[in-house]
N, C-alpha and C positions, 0 to 999 in steps of 0.2 A: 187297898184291896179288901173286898168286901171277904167277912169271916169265911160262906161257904167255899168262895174260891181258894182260901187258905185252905181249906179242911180236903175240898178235889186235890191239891196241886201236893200237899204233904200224903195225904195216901196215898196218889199216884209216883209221889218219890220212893215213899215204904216201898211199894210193888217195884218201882224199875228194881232198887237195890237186890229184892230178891229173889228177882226174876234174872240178872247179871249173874248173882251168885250161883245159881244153880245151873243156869248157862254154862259159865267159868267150870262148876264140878262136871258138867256133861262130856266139856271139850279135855279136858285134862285127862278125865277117865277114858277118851276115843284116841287119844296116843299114848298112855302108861297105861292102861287100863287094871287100875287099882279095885274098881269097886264095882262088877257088872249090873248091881243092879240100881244103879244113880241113873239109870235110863227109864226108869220111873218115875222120874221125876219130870220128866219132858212135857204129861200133861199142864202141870205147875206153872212149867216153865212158862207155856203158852198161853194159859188163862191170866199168870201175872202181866206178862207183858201187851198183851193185848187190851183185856178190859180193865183190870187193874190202872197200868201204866198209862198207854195212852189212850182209851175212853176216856179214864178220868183227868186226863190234862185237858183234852179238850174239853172236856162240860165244867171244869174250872175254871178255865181263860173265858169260856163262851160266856159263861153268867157273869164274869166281869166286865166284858168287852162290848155285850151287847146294850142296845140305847135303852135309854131311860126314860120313863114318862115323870117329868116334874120332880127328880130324883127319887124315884121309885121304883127298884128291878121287878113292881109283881109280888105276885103270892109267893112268899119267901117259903112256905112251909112244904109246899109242891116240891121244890128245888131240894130241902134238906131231906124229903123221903124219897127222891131219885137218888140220892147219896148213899143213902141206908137201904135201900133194895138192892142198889147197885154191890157193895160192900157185904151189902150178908149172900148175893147170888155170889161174888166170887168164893167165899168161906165155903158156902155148900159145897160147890163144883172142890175146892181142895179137900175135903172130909169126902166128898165120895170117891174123889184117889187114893187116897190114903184108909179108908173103912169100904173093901167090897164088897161085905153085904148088904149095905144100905144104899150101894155105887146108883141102879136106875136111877130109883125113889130122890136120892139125893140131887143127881146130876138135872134129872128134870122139874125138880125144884129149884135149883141155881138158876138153872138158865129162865126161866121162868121170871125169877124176881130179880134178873138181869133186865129182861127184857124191857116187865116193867117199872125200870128202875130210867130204863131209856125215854121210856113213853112218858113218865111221869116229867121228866126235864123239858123234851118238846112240848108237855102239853104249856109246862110253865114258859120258856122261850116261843114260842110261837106269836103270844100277841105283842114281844118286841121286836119283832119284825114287821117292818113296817116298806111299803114300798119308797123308792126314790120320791120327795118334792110332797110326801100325804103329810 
């Protein structure tokens, strides 16, 4: 398995784990309800398991799975800063839950170098796609 898919597939483990975890304290706290405000945590919850967890599994498997030209995946450098857009737009989005007064400025910066963090991987995945029989 090539490095960057290791490096998608292990941060997207970080995130499921602690996107469960906080899950686990949200559901605990909705029938004992020891800690009212663990329901702050729900943004968290959401951006881990969504783009954390599984965005980054698939753009992990994807850059593995996808074909090769003469054993070559491509501009690898494309792929490693869809990784790091990706990774620092999630960060932002949790510092602007956790710090409200930087919350907009921050949340539309996250999503921002989420987006193109996404952009950045199809620009790189795109010319391995290739139609049936070319």
């Amino acid at each position: 398995m090539p490095r960057l898919s290791v490096a998608f597939v292990r941060a997207a483990m970080l995130y499921l784990l602690a996107g469960f975890t906080f899950g686990a304290l949200m559901l605990a706290n909705k029938g004992l309800a020891f800690y009212p405000t663990l329901w702050r945590l729900r943004p968290l919850h959401i951006e881990f398991l969504i783009f954390g967890w599984t965005l980054q599994l698939i753009m992990g498997v994807a850059f593995w799975i996808l074909p090769r030209w003469q054993d070559r995946r491509g501009n690898e450098r494309i792929a490693w800063l869809s990784w790091l857009l990706l990774n620092l737009g999630i960060l932002m989005a949790v510092v602007a839950t956790i710090a409200p007064d930087f919350a907009p400025a921050l949340q539309l910066s996250g999503r921002i170098c989420e987006t193109a963090g996404v952009l950045a991987f199809a620009l790189h995945a795109w010319p391995r796609i290739k139609p049936l029989g070319a």
